[in-house]
SERO-4910 file (N, C-alpha, C, O; in steps of 0.05 Angstrom, whole numbers):
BEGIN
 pado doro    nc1    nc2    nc3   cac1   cac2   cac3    cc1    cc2    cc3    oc1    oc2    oc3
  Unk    A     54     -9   -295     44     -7   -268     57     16   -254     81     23   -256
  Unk    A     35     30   -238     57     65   -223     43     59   -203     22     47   -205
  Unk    A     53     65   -182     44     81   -155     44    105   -153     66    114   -160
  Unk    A     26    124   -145     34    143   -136     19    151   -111     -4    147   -104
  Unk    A     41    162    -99     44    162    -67     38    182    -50     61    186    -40
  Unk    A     18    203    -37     25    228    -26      4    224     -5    -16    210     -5
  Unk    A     15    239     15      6    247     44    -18    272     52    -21    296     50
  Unk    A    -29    254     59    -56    267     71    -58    256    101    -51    235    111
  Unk    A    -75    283    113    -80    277    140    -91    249    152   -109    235    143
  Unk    A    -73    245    177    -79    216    185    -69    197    163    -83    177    159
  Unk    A    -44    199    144    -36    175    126    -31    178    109    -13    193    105
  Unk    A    -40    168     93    -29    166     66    -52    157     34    -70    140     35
  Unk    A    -45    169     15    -65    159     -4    -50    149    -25    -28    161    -24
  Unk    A    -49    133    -43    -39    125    -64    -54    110    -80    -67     90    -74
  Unk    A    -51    126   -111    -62    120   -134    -46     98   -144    -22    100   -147
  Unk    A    -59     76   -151    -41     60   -165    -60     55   -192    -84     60   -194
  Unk    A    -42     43   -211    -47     39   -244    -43     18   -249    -30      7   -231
  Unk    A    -51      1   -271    -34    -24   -282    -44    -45   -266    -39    -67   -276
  Unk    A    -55    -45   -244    -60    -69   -228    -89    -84   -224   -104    -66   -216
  Unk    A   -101   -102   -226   -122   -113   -220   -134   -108   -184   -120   -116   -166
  Unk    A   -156    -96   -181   -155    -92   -162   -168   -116   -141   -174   -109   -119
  Unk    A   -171   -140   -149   -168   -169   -131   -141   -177   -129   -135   -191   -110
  Unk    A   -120   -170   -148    -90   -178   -134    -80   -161   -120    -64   -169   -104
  Unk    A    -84   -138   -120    -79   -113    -99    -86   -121    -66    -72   -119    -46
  Unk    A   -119   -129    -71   -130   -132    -44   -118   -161    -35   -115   -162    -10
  Unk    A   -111   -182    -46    -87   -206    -36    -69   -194    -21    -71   -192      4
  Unk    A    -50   -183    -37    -28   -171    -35    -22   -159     -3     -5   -164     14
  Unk    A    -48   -137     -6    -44   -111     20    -58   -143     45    -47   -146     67
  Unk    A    -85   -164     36    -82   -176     60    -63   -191     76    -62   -191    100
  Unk    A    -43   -207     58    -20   -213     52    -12   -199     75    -16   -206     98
  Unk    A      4   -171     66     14   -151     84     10   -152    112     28   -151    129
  Unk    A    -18   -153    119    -31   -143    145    -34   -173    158    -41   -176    182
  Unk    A    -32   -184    149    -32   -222    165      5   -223    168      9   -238    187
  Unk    A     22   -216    161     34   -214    160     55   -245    150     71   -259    163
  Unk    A     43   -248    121     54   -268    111     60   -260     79     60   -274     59
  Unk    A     65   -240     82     78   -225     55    102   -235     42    117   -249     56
  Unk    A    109   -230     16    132   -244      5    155   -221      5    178   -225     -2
  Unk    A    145   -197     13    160   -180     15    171   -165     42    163   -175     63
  Unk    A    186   -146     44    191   -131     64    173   -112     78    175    -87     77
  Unk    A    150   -133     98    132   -122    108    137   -113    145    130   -125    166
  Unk    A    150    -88    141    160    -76    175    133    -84    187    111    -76    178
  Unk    A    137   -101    211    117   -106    231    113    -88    247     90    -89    255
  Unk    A    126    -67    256    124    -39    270    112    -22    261    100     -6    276
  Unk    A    113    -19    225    100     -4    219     78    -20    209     67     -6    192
  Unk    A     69    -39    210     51    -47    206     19    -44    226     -4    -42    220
  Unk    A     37    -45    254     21    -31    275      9     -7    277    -13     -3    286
  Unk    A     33     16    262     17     42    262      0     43    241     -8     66    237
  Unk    A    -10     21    220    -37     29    204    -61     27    221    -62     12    240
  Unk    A    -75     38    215   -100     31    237   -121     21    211   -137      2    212
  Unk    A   -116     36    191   -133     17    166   -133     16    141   -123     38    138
  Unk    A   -138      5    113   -127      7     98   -154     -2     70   -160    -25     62
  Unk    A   -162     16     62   -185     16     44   -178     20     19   -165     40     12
  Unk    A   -184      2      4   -180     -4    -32   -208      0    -43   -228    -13    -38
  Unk    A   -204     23    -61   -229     29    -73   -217     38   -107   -205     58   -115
  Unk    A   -229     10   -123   -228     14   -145   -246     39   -170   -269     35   -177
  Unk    A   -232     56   -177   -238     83   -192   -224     76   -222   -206     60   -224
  Unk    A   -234     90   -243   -238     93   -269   -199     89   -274   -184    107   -266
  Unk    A   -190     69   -285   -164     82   -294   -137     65   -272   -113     64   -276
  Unk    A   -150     56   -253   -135     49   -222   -151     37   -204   -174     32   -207
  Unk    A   -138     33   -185   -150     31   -158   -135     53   -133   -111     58   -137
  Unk    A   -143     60   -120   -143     77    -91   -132     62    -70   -144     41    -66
  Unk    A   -114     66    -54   -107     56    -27   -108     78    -14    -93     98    -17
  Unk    A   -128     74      6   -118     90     33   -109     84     58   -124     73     74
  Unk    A    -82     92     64    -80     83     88    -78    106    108    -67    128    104
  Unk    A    -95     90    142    -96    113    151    -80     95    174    -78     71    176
  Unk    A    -66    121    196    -48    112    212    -26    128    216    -25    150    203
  Unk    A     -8    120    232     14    132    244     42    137    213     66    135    216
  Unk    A     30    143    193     47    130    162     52    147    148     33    161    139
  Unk    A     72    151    141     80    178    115     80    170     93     75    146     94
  Unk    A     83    181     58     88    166     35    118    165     35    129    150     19
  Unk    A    135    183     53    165    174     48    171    138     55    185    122     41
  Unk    A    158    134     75    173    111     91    155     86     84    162     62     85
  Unk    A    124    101     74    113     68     51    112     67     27    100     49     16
  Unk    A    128     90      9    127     93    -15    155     59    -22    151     40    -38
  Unk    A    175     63     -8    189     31    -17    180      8    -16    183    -12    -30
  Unk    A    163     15     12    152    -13     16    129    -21     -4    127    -43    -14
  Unk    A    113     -3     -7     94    -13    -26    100    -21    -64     86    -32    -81
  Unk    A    129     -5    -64    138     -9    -83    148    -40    -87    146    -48   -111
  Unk    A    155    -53    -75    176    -75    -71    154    -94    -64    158   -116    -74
  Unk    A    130    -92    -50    107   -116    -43     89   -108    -77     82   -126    -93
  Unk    A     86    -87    -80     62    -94   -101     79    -96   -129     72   -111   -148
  Unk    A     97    -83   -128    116    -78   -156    139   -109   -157    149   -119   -177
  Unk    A    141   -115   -135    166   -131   -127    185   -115   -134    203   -131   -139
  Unk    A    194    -92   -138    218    -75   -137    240    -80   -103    235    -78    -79
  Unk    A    260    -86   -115    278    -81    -92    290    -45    -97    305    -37   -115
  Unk    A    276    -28    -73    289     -5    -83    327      5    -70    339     25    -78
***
């Protein structure tokens, strides 16, 4: 399973691998209800304004768009979808 993480205007995109993309979309709703098993910042949870999973050849796609960099959701998403404590 990889993430990979990089910044584009208005947010953030990340390629992820290895993952089923119906446990992904749990996961990120999980996140945004804010009943996650992980370390989900409620502040930054505010600055997403939205968050689109579009399954492609190889992965699935997250985009998030919002007030969000990949420095400051590259752990978090590591640690909710990976369960990594980084």
């Amino acid at each position: 399973m990889k993430i990979d993480i990089t910044n584009q205007t208005n947010g953030v995109k990340a390629f992820l691998s290895g993952f089923s993309t119906q446990e992904l979309g749990t996961k990120i709703e999980a996140c945004q209800n804010g009943q996650c098993d992980c370390d989900c910042d409620p502040e930054l949870m505010q600055k997403i304004e939205g968050i689109e999973l579009t399954s492609v050849e190889g992965g699935s796609i997250l985009t998030v768009t919002g007030d969000v960099d990949a420095k400051t959701l590259a752990p978090m998403m590591k640690e909710c979808l990976l369960g990594e404590k980084q």
